[in-house]
Structures are given as structure tokens and as C-alpha cells.
C-alpha positions as CSV (number, residue, x, y, z in Angstrom):
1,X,115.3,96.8,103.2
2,X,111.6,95.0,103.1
3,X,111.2,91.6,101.4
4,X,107.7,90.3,100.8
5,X,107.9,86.9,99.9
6,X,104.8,84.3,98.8
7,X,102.3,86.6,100.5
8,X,98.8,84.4,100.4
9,X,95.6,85.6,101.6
10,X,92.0,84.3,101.0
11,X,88.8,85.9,103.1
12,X,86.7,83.2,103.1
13,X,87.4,79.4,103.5
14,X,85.6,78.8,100.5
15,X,87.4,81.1,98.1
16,X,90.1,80.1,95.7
17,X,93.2,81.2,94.5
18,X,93.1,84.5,92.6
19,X,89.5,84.6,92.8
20,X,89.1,87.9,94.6
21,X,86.5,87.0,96.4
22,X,84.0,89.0,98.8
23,X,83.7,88.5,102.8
24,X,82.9,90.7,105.5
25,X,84.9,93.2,108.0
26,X,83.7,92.9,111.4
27,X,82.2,96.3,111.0
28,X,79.8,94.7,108.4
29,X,81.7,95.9,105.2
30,X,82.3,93.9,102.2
31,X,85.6,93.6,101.3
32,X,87.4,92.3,98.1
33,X,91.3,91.6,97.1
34,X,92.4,88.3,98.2
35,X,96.3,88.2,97.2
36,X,98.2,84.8,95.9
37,X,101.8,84.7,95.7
38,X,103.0,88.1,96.5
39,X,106.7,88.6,96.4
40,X,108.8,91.8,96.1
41,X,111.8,93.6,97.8
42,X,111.4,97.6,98.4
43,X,114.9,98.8,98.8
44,X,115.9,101.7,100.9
45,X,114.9,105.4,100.1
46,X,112.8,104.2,97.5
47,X,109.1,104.8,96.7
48,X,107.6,101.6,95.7
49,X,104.0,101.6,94.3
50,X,101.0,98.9,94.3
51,X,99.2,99.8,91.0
52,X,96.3,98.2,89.6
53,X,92.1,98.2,89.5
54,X,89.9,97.9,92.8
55,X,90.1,94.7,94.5
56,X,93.6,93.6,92.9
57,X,94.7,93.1,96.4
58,X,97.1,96.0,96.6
59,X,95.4,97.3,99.7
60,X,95.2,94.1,101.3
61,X,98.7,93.3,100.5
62,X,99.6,96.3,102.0
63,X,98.1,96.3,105.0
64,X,99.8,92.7,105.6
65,X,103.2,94.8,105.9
66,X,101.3,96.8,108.4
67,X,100.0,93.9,110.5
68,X,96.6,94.9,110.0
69,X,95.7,91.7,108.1
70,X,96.8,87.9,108.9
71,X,98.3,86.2,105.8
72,X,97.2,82.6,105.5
73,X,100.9,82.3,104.0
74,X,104.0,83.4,103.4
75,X,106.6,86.2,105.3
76,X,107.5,90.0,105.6
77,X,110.8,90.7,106.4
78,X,111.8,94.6,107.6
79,X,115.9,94.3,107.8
80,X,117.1,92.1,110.0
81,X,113.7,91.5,111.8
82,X,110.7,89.0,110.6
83,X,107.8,90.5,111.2
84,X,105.4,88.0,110.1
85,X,106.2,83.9,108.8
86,X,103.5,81.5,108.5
87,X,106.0,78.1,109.1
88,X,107.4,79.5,112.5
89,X,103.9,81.6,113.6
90,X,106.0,84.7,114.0
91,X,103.3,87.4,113.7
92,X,104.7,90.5,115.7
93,X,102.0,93.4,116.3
94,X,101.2,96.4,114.7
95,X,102.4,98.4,117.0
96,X,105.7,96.8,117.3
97,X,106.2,96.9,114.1
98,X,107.3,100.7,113.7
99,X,105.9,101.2,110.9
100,X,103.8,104.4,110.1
101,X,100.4,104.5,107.6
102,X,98.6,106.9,106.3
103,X,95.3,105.9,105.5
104,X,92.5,107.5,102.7
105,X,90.7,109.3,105.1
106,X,93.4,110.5,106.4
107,X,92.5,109.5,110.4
108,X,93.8,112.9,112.4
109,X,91.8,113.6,115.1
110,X,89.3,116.3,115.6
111,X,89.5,117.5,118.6
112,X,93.6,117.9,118.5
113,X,95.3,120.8,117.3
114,X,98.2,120.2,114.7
115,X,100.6,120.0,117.0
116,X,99.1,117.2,119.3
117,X,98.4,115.4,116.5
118,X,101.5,115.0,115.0
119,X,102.6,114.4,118.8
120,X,100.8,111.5,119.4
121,X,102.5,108.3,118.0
122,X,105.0,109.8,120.9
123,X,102.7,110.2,123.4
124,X,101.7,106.7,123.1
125,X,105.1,104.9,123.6
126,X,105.9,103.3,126.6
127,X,106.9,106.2,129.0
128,X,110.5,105.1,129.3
129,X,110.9,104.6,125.3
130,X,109.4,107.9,125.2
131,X,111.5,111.0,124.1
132,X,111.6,113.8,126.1
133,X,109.4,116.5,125.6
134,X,112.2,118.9,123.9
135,X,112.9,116.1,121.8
136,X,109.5,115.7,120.7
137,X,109.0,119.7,120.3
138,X,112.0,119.4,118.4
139,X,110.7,116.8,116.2
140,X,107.4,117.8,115.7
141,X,108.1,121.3,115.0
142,X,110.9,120.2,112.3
143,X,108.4,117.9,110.7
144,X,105.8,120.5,110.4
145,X,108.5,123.1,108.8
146,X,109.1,120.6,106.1
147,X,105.6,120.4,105.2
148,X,104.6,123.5,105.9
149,X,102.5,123.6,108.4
150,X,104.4,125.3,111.4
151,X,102.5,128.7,111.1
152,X,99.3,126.5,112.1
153,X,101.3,124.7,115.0
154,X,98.1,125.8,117.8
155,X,95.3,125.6,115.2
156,X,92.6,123.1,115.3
157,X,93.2,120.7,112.7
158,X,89.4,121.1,112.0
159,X,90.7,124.3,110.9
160,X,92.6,123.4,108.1
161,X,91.9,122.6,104.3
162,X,91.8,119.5,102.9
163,X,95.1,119.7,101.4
164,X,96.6,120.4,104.4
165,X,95.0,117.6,106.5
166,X,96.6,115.7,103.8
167,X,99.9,117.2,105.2
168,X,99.3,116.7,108.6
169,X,98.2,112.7,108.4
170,X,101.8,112.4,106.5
171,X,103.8,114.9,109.1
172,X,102.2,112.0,111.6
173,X,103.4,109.3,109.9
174,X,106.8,110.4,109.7
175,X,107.4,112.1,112.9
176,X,109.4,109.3,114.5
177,X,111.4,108.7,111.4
178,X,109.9,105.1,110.8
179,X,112.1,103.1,108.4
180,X,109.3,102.4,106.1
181,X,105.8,104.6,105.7
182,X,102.8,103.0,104.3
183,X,100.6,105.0,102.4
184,X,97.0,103.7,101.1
185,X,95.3,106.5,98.0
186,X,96.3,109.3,100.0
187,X,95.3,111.7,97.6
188,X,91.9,110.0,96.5
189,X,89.8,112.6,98.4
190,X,91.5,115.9,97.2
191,X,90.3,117.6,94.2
192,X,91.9,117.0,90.5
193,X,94.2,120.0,91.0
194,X,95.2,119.7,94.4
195,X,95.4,115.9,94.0
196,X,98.2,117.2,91.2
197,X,100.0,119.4,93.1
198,X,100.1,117.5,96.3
199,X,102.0,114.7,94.3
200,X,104.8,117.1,93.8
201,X,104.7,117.8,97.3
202,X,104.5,114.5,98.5
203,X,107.5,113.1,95.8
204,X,109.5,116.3,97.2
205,X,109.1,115.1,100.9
206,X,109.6,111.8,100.3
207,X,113.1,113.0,99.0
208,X,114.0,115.2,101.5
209,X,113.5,112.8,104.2
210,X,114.7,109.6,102.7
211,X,111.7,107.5,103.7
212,X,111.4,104.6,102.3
213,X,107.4,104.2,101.1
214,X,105.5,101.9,99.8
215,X,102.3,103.3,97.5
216,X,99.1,102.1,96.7
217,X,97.0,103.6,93.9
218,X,94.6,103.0,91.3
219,X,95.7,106.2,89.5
220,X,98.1,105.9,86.9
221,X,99.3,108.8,86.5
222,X,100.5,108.8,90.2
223,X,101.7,105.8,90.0
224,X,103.7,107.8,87.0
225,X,105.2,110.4,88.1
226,X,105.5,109.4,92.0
227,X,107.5,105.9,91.6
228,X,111.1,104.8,91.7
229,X,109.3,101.2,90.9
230,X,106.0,100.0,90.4
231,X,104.4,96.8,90.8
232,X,100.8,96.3,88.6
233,X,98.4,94.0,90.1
234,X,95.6,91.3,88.4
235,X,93.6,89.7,90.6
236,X,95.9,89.2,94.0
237,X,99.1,88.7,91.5
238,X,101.8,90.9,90.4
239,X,101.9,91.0,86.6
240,X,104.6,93.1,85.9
241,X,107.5,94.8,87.9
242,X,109.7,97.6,87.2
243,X,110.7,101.2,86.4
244,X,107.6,103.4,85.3
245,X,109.8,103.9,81.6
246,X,110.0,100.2,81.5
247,X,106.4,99.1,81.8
248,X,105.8,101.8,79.9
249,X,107.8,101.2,77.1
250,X,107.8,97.6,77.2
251,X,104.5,96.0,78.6
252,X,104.4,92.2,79.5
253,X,100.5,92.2,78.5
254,X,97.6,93.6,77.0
255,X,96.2,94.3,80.3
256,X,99.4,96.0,81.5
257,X,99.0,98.4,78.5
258,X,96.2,99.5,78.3
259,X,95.6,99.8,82.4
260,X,99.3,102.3,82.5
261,X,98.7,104.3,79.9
262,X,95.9,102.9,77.7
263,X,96.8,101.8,74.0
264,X,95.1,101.2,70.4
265,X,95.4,97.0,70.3
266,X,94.8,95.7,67.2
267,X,95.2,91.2,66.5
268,X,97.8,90.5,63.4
269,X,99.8,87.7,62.3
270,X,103.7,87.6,61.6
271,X,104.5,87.5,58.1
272,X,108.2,88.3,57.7
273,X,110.9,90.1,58.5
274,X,112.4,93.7,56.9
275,X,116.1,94.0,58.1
276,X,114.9,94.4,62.5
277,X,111.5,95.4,61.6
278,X,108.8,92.7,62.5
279,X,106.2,92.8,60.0
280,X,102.4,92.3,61.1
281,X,99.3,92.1,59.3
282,X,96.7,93.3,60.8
283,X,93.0,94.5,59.9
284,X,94.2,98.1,59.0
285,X,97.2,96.9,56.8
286,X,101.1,95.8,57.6
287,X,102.5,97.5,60.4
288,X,106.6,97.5,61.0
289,X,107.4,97.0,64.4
290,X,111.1,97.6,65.3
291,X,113.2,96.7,68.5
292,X,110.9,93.8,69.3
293,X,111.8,90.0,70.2
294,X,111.4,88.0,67.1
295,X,108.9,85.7,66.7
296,X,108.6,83.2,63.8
297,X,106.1,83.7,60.8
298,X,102.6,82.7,61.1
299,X,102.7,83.8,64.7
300,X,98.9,85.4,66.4
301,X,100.1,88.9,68.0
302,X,98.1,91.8,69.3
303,X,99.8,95.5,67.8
304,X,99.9,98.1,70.6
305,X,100.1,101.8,69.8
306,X,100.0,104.2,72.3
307,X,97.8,107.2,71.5
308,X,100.3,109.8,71.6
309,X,102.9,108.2,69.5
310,X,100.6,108.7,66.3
311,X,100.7,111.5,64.4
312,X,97.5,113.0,62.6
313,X,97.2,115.4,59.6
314,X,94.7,116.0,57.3
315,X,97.5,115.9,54.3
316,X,99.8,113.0,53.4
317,X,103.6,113.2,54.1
318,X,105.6,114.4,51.0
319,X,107.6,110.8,51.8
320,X,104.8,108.7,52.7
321,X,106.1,107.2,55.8
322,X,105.6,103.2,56.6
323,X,102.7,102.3,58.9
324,X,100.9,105.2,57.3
325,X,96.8,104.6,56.7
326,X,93.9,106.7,54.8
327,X,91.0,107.3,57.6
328,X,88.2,109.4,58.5
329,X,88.0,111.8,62.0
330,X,84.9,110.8,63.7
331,X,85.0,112.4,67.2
332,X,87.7,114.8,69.3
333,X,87.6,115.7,73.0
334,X,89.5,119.0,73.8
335,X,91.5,118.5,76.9
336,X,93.6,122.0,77.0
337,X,97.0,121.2,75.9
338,X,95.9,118.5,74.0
339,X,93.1,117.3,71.7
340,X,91.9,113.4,71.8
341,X,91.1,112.2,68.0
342,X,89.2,109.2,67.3
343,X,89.9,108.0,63.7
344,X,88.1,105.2,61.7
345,X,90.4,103.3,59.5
346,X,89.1,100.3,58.1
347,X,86.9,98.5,60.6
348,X,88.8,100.1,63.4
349,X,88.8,102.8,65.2
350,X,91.9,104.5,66.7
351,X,92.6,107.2,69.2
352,X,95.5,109.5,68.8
353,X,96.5,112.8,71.4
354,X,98.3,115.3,69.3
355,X,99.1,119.1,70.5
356,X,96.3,121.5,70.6
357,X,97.5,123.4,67.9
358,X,96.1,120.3,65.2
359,X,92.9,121.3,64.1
360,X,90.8,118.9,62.7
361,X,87.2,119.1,61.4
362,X,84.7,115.9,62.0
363,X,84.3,114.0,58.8
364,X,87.7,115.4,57.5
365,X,89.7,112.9,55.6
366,X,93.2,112.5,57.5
367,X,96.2,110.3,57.2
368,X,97.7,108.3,60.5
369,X,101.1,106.9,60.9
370,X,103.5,106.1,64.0
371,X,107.4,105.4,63.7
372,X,108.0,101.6,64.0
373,X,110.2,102.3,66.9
374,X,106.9,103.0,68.6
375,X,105.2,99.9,68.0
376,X,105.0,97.3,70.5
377,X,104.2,93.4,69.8
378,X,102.3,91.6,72.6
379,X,102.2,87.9,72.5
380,X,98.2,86.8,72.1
């Protein structure tokens, strides 16, 4: 559907690969996330995300799809068309492109009601590519059923909350059925809750019309539970590519971890083998790590334990279980449904998210442990 392919972008003549360096926008702001080597394919229907810290280059890659940057390098391929290739200077223009963005700030205009907003990207076609005006009653008013906004067809889009001027930029956007919608932290500017319930929305819609979309967030819990793929970013590279269970599950790097999901690292050494298990030996004791790719003895690994794949009680297993440590509570944060434990064992210090229910006084003695099916083995 759309291929990306060696996407290379510096802002400054003087910057360097992967530097993420800082230049200027002509309106005087600094900007950062220089991209080196960007390949990917998005395939149709599917909602691909750009995931990864401020200036990774996931904005700036995405708004090369768009045509709102110039690549020094590389191509962007939408079907059958090339839309941009650096060896034969095809760059075709944004708004040839028909592709629809919605931007963080969302961009409707003021002085529109709903309806002519989502009306303009038709109002400013070429009059005879230009639907009809039943057509585009038709298609406007279908757009704003499916996201619920029809009731406020005549209002001011003033008028409406921030939630729903969330709606409206995306009703906009996908009005003249582009094949592909951009969308850059769409959600950034909506409060915790809404920001959670508008993904739901906004994975629903995506659904129902078959859009295919390409997302860019820092937020990893959008990235989450919005994604068919998702692509994590380091410094105008991509990392790591996949399913959100696979990079979940099986992370190519500490970096990776710890930015989807966050983890407990800890350094170790190989030192043998129990039937599958990997054995490490690490500052808190051996840990048995099963399902992992060997590696040979004597081998520098980091340990990865996600938080809430530990278990936490204050008394020991009648069958004390292996990777199973003595330790000390010495802090909690109560989140709700679920309490945050920091634990000292050793010179380390541990966090593990257990049900609400565990209760668990400060200074308490407690015993840790985690399955070694839930251990994961990065290379150093």
C-alpha cells in the first residue's frame, strides 16, 4: 500500500547522521528529529504507529509522507504512484498527494461551523474534480454520523468541547476517503480521561472505515492499544518493528524495554544451562530465564523483568519457587487498580505492580519471584 524506503533527512548542512540535530522553521522555531535510513511498508487497512521519545524523527518522517518536508534521500511510494524519489527529483505536492493529516492542534477553523469545515478539503478541489453539492452533503453528513457529530451539523465549531474538535479535525481528514490518513499526537491536548476514551473512539473509526493510518506518538500506551504494528524510533532510526505483543514480549534492546513498557534491568553473566532454562548470575542471585536464544557461558547479559510479571508477598511460597529473593518494601504508589512496589533486594532495587488487593506495609520483609517464562535476556 505505502513503502518508505531509505528516508534521509538532515536540517542543517552541518549535521551528521543520526545526530538529531537543531535548526530553524521559517517561523523562527527550533526544530529537532533529523531521520537516517527510514524504511517501512504500511499495508492496507492497517494502523501503523511511529513510537518513540521527542525528536526521534517520527514527526519529521511523517510529514515526508505528507510532502510537508523535503528528504535529502530516499523515496515514498503510495500504490502505484511515487510520490517523492531523490535519484529521478520526483517530488509531487502536498496537495496532489491525497493524502489527509490531522495535526496536534487540531487546525479547524474558527469562524466555520462543523459542517463547512468538514466541507472544505471539497470546496477546494478544482471545480470540475469537485463533487456535487449532494454528493458532498451526502458525504459530509455520513462522516459526521459516524463520529457523532451530526446533531451539531450548524454549530460553530467554537462551540464544541475539546473532544469533539478532536472529532471534527478527523471527520475532515477523512471526508474524501483518502487512501491513507496521517495523524501527528492527536490526542496530546485532551485530558487523561478523555485522551483514553477518545482512543477507543478513534481505534473504532479507524475500523469502521478501513482507513489505512499511519500514527505518531510518544505515548506508549497508545501506541498499545491503538496499533496493528508499531515502529520504535532512536535517534532518526527504527530500532525495532512489529506487532505490539511482539515488542512487547520480545524486545531487541534495553532501550526498547524499558521505553514500551518500562522493565527492572539488571547486568549478569551466563553460567550454564538447566534443561531450556538459561541460567544468569546476576547481583541479586541466579535467575532462570526460559524460551530465550542460547548464548554460550561466560556471556555479559542485561536480565529484564517487567514489573507486573513479579509477584510480591510478605510470606514465602510453601514450594519456594526458582528466581525467588528475600527483600525489603521501601516505597508504594497507589494507582487505583493497582499498587506500584519498590523492593530492595541486595544492592538493587526493584519495582513490581501487583493488584490492589496486596497490602503491604513499608519496611515489611517480603519475598519476590517471577516464572522464568517471564524473563527476558538482552544482549549487553
Amino acid at each position: 500500500m505505502l513503502w518508505v524506503k531509505d528516508l534521509v533527512m538532515h536540517f542543517s548542512a552541518g549535521a551528521t547522521k543520526g545526530s538529531g540535530s537543531q535548526d530553524s522553521t521559517t517561523d523562527g522555531r527550533s526544530r529537532t528529529g533529523g531521520i537516517d535510513g527510514v524504511s517501512f511498508e504500511v499495508e492496507q487497512g492497517e494502523l501503523f504507529t511511529l513510537l518513540g521519545p521527542s525528536g526521534c524523527g517520527k514527526t519529521t518522517t511523517l510529514r515526508s509522507i505528507a510532502g510537508l518536508e523535503r528528504p535529502n534521500s530516499g523515496s515514498v511510494r503510495l500504490r502505484d504512484q511515487v510520490l517523492f524519489d531523490s535519484e529521478s527529483g520526483i517530488n509531487i505536492p502536498v496537495n496532489r498527494r491525497g493524502i489527509s493529516m490531522v495535526f496536534q492542534s487540531y487546525a479547524i477553523w474558527p469562524h466555520m461551523t462543523v459542517y463547512k469545515n468538514v466541507a472544505f478539503p471539497f470546496e477546494v478541489l478544482p471545480r470540475k474534480t469537485r463533487p456535487t453539492a449532494k454528493v458532498i452533503k451526502d458525504r459530509v453528513e455520513q462522516i459526521l454520523e459516524t463520529v457523532g457529530l451530526l446533531p451539531y451539523v450548524n454549530h460553530s465549531a467554537t462551540q464544541l468541547s475539546g473532544g469533539q474538535q478532536q472529532r471534527l479535525a478527523l471527520a475532515r481528514a477523512l471526508v474524501t476517503q483518502p487512501p491513507v490518513i496521517l495523524l501527528d499526537e492527536p490526542l496530546s491536548n485532551l485530558d487523561a480521561k478523555l485522551r483514553e476514551n477518545m482512543r477507543m473512539e478513534l481505534k473504532r473509526l479507524q475500523r469502521e472505515t478501513g482507513v489505512t493510518a499511519i500514527y505518531v506518538t510518544h505515548d506508549q500506551s497508545e501506541a498499545l492499544s491503538l496499533s496493528s504494528r508499531i515502529a520504535i524510533m532512536e535517534s532518526g532510526k527504527i530500532v525495532q518493528l512489529g506487532t505490539p505483543r511482539e515488542i512487547y514480549d520480545s524486545p531487541s534492546s534495553e532501550y526498547v524495554a524499558d521505553f514500551l513498557g518500562g522493565a527492572n534491568f539488571l547486568e549478569g553473566m551466563v553460567t550454564g544451562y538447566l534443561g531450556d532454562e538459561i541460567l544468569v548470575d546476576t547481583g541479586i542471585g541466579v535467575i532462570h530465564a526460559a524460551g530465550q536464544p542460547k548464548r554460550g557461558n561466560g556471556t555479559r547479559v542485561v536480565v529484564c523483568l517487567r514489573p507486573e510479571h513479579m509477584q510480591v508477598s510478605t510470606l514465602v511460597p510453601a514450594e519456594r519457587p526458582v528466581n525467588g529473593f528475600e527483600g525489603k518494601l521501601s516505597a508504594t504508589a497507589f494507582l487505583g487498580d493497582r499498587i506500584d512496589h519498590v523492593i530492595r533486594t541486595g544492592e538493587s532495587e526493584l519495582r513490581i505492580r501487583s493488584d490492589a488487593s496486596v497490602r503491604i506495609r513499608r519496611a515489611d520483609d517480603v519475598f519476590i519471584w517471577v516464572e522464568p517464562s517471564d524473563v527476558i535476556i538482552l544482549d549487553c
